[in-house]
C-alpha positions as CSV (number, residue, x, y, z in Angstrom):
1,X,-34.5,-17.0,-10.3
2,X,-31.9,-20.2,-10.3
3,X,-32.5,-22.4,-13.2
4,X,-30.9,-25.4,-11.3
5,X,-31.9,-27.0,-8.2
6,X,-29.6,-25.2,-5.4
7,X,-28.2,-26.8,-2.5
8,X,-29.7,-24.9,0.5
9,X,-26.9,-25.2,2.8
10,X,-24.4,-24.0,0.5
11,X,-26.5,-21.1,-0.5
12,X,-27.3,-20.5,3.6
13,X,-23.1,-20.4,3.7
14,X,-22.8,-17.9,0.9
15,X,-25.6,-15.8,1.6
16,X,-24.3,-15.4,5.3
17,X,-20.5,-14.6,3.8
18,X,-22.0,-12.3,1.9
19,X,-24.2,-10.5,4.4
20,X,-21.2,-10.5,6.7
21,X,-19.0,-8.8,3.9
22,X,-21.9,-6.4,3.9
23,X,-21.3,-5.9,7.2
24,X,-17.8,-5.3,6.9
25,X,-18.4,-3.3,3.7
26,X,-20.4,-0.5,6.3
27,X,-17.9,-1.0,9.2
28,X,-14.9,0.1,7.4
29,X,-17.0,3.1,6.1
30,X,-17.6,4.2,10.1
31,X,-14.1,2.8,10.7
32,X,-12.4,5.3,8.0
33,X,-15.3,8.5,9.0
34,X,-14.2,8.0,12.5
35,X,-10.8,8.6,12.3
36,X,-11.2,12.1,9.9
37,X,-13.9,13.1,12.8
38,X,-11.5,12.3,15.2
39,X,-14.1,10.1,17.0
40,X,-11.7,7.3,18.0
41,X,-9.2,9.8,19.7
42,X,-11.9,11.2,21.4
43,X,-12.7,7.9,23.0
44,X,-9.6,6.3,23.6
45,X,-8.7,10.0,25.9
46,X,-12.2,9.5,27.8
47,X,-13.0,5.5,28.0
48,X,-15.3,4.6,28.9
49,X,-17.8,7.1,28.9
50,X,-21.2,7.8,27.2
51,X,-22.0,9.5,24.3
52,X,-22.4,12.7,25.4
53,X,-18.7,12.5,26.7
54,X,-17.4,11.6,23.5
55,X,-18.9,14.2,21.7
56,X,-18.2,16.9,23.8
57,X,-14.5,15.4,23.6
58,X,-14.5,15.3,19.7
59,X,-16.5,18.5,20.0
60,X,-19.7,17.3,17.5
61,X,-22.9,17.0,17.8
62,X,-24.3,14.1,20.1
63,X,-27.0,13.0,18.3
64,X,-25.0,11.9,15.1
65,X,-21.9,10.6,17.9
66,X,-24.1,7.8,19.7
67,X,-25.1,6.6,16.3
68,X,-21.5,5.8,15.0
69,X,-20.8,4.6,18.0
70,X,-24.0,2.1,18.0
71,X,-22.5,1.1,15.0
72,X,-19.4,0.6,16.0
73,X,-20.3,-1.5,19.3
74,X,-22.8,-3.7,16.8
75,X,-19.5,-4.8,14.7
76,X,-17.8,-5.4,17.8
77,X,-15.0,-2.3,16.9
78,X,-16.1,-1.2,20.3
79,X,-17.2,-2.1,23.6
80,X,-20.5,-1.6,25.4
81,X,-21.4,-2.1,28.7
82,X,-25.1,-1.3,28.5
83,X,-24.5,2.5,29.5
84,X,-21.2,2.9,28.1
85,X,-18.6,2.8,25.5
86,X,-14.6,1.9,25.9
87,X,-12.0,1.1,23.0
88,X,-10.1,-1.9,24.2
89,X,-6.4,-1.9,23.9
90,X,-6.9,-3.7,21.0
91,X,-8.8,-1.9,19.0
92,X,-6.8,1.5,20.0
93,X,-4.0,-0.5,18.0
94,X,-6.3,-1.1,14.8
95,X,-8.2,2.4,14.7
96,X,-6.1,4.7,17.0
97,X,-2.6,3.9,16.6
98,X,-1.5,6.1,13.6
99,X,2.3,5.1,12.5
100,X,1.7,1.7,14.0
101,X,2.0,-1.2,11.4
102,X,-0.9,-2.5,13.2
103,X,-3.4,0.9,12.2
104,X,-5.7,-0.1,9.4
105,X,-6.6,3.3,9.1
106,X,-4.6,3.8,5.9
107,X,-5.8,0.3,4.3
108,X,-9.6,2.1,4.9
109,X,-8.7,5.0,2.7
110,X,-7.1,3.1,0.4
111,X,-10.1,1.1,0.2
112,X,-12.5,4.2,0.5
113,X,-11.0,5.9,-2.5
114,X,-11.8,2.6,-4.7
115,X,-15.7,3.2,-4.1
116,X,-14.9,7.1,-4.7
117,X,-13.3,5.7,-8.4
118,X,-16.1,2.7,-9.0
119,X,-17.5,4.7,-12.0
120,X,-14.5,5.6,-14.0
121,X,-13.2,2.4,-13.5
122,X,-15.9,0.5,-14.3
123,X,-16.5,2.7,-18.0
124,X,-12.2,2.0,-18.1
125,X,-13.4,-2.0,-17.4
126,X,-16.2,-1.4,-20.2
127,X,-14.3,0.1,-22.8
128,X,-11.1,-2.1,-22.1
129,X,-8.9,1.3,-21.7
130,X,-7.0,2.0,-18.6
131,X,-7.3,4.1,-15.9
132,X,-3.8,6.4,-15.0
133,X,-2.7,6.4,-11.4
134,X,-2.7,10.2,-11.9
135,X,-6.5,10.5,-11.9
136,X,-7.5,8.4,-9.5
137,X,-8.8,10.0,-5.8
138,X,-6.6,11.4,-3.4
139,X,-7.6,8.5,-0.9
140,X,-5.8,6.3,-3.1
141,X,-2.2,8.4,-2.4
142,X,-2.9,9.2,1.1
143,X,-4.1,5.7,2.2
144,X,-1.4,3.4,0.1
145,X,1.4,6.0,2.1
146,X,0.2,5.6,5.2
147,X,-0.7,2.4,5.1
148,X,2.8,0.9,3.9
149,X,4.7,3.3,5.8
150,X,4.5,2.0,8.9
151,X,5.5,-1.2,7.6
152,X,8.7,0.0,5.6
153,X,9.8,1.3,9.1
154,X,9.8,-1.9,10.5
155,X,10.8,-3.9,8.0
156,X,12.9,-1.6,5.4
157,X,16.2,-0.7,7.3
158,X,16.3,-3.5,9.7
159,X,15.5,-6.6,7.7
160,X,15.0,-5.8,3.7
161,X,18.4,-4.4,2.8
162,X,20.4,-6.4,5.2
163,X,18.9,-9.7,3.6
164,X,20.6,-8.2,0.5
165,X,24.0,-9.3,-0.5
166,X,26.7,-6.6,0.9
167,X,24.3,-4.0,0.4
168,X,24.0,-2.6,3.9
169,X,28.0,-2.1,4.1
170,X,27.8,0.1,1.0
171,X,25.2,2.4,2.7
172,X,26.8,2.9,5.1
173,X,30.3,4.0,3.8
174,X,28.1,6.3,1.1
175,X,26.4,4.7,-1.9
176,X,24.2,6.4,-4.0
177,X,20.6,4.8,-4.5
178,X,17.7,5.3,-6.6
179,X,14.1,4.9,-5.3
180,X,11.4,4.4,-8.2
181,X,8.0,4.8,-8.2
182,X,8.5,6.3,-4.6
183,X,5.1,7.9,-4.3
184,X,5.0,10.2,-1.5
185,X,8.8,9.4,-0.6
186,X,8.4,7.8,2.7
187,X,10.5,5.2,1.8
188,X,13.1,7.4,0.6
189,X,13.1,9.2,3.8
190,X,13.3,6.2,6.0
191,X,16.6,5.2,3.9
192,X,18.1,8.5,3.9
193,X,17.7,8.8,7.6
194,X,19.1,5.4,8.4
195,X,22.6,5.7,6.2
196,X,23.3,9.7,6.0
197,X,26.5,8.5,4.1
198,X,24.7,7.7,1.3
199,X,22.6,10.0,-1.4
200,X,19.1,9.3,-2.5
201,X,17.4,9.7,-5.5
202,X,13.2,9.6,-5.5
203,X,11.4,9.4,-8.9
204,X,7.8,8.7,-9.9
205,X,5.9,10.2,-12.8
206,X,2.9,11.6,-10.5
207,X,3.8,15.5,-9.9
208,X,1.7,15.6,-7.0
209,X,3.4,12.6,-5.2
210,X,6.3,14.4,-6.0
211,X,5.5,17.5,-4.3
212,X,4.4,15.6,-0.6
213,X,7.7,13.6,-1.4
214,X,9.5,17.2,-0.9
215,X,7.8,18.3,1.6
216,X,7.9,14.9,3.9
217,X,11.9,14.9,2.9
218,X,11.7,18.6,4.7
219,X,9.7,17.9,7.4
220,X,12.3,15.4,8.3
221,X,15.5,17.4,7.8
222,X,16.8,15.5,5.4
223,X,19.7,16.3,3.4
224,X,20.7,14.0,1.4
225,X,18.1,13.0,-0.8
226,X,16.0,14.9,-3.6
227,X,12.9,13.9,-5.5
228,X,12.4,14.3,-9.5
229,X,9.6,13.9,-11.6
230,X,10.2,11.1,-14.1
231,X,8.7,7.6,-15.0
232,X,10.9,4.2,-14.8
233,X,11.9,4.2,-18.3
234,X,13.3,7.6,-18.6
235,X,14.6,9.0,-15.3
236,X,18.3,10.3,-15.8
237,X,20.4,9.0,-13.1
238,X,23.1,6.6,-13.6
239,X,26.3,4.9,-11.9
240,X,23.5,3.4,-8.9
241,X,24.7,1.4,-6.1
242,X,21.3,0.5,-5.4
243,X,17.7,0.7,-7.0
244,X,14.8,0.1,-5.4
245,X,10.8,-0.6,-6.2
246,X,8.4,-0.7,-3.4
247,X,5.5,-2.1,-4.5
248,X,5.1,-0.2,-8.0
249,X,6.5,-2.7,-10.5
250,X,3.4,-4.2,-11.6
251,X,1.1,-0.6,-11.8
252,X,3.8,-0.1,-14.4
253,X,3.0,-0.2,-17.9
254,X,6.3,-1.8,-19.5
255,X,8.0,-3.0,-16.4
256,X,10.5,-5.4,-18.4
257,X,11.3,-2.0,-20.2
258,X,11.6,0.0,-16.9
259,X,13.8,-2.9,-15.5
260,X,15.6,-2.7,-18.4
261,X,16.3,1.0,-17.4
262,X,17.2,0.4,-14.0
263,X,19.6,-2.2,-15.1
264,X,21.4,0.2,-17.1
265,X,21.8,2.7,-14.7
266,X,23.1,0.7,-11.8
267,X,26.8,0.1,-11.5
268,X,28.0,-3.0,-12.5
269,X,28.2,-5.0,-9.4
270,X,24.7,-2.6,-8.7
271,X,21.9,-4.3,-7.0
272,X,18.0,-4.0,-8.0
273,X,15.4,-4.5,-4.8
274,X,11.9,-5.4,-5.6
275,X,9.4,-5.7,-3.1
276,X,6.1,-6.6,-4.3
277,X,3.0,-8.0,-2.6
278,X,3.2,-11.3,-1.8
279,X,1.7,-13.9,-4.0
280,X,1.7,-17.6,-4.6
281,X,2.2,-18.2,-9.1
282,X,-1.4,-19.3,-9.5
283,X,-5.1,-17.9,-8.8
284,X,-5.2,-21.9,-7.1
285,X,-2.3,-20.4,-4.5
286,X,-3.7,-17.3,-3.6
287,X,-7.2,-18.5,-3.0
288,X,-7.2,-17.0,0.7
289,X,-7.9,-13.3,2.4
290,X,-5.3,-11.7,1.7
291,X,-5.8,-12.9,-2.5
292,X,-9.4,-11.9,-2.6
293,X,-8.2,-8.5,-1.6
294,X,-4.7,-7.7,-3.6
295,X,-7.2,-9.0,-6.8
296,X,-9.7,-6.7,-6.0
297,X,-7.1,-3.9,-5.9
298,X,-5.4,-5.3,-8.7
299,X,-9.1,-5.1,-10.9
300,X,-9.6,-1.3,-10.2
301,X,-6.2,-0.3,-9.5
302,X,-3.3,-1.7,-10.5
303,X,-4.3,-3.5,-13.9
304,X,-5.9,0.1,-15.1
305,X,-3.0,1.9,-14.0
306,X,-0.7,-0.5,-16.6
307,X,-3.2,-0.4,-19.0
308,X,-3.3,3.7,-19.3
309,X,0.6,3.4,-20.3
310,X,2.9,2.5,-22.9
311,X,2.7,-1.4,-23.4
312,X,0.0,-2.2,-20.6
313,X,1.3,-5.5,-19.7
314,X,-0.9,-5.6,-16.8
315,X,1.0,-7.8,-14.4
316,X,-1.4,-7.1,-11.5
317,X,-1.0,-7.2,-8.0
318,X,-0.4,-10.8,-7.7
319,X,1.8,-11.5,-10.2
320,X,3.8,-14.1,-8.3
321,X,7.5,-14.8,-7.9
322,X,7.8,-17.1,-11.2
323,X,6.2,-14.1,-13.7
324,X,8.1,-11.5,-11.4
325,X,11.6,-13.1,-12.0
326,X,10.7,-13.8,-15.9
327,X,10.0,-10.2,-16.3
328,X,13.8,-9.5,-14.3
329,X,15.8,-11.6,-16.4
330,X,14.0,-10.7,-19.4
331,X,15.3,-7.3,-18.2
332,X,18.3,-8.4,-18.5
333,X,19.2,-9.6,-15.2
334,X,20.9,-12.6,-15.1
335,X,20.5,-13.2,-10.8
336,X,17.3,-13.1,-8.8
337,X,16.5,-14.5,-5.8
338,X,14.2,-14.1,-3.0
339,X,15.8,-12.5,-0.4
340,X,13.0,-12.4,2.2
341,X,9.5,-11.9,2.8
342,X,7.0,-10.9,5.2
343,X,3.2,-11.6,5.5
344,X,2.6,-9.6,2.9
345,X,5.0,-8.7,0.8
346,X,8.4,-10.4,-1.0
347,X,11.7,-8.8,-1.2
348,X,13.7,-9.9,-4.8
349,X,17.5,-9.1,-5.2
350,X,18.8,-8.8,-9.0
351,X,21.6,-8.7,-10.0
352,X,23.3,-7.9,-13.7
């Protein structure tokens, strides 16, 4: 029980946030189990229709269909008419769309794979160890791929590098560029594709990332980029027109040592990109939505990743622009700007 006298319509505030979030909590659970069961497919081929239709579309049983789909209608994900169900337009977008910026479906698994990793993060948070990117569930790869590659397409060849200082003109008359920490290589691929002039270098220090790096790369029919196994601080390459780091900067353990690297291996007039998610230089700045969820992240994924690796500096996922550019120029970098940004993320450009 409260030892101080509460203020009941505060506590009526929180508690319904709270229950709402619990709401949400169970939503994105059906949200992320209908699209592996193929359940939102099914109904945006036969809506509206019943539940009977939908199952017989999805080919499961009907019983278990009308109750996700009860859910579903309950958090307003999908329509009901009193006798049957529809996905809007809308909603097709969020749940359906796959390769659509707009598809959540690859923030749920990202998301889902957090609860799959609550108890070794939480003995990692107990014993003040990390927690290596390399054991955590295979939600976490698939989800944080899917989920930002739909945004790199938009975003990566068409705005990013051109807001770069002459960047785009080296691509395209062949430069040779290094992606690090390029998980499953998607945006190596969408580079490679856009400037087949150049040659493309993936690294990251997860074998397995590696591997689906390979075989996306293939899939494509691209030539002119490989993928090697190899961590920030050590990869090989050198004489780089261009480095890049998508979002990976502050999982790293020693990122002033891995910028260090970098720096080193780019040509002189070379150019380091650094997107990272966006984030104001305080907790007092990024007290909004999009905070309370790149901190949660940050607690059970990107803080124990640093921490499992040499130095653990623990940036975290909303390091901000001020710490970001401190760690750069420590680095060695003597110019870094903010090129651009989106909703969500900011693009840096150093420069030796």
């Amino acid at each position: 029980m409260a030892t101080q006298a509460i203020d009941q319509a505060k506590f009526e505030a929180l508690f319904g946030k709270v229950l709402t979030n619990i709401g949400g909590a169970m939503s994105l659970l059906m949200a992320y189990m209908g699209d592996r069961l193929g359940l939102y497919a099914a109904l945006a081929k036969v809506s509206p229709a019943t539940s009977a239709d939908v199952a017989t579309a999805a080919s499961l049983d009907e019983r278990y269909v009308r109750e996700w789909l009860s859910a579903n209608a309950a958090a307003g994900y999908v329509d009901y008419d009193g006798e049957r169900f529809s996905l809007s337009p809308e909603a097709e977008l969020i749940f359906a769309a796959d390769g659509d910026p707009r598809c959540l479906q690859g923030f749920f698994e990202a998301v889902k794979s957090t609860y799959d990793d609550e108890a070794k993060s939480t003995e990692a948070i107990c014993e003040g160890r990390g927690f290596s990117w390399g054991e955590r569930s295979p939600c976490c790869f698939r989800g944080t791929d899917r989920f930002f590659r739909p945004g790199y397409a938009v975003n990566l060849v068409d705005s990013w590098l051109p807001a770069l200082d002459g960047v785009t003109d080296k691509l395209a008359a062949g430069a040779t560029v290094a992606d690090i920490g390029c998980g499953h290589g998607s945006s190596t691929v969408l580079m490679a594709q856009a400037f087949p002039q150049s040659t493309f270098v993936g690294y990251d220090f997860h074998p397995a990332s590696i591997d689906a790096a390979r075989i996306k790369a293939r899939e494509a029919g691209v030539k002119n980029a490989r993928f090697e196994v190899a961590a920030a601080k050590e990869f090989a390459g050198r004489d780089f027109d261009l480095a890049c780091i998508f979002d990976a900067l502050h999982d790293m353990g020693d990122p002033v040592g891995a910028a260090a690297h970098i720096r080193e291996a780019l040509k002189p007039d070379g150019t380091l990109m650094l997107v990272e998610p966006l984030a104001g230089d305080s907790l007092t700045d990024n007290m909004h939505l999009l905070g309370q969820i790149f901190y949660g992240f940050s607690t059970v994924a990107c803080v124990p990743a640093s921490k499992a690796q040499e130095v653990g500096l623990a940036l975290g996922a909303q390091a901000g622009e001020k710490r970001l550019s401190e760690v750069l120029r420590e680095a060695g970098f003597t110019s870094v700007r903010r090129a651009t940004a989106t909703d969500t993320n900011m693009v840096l450009e150093a420069r030796a």
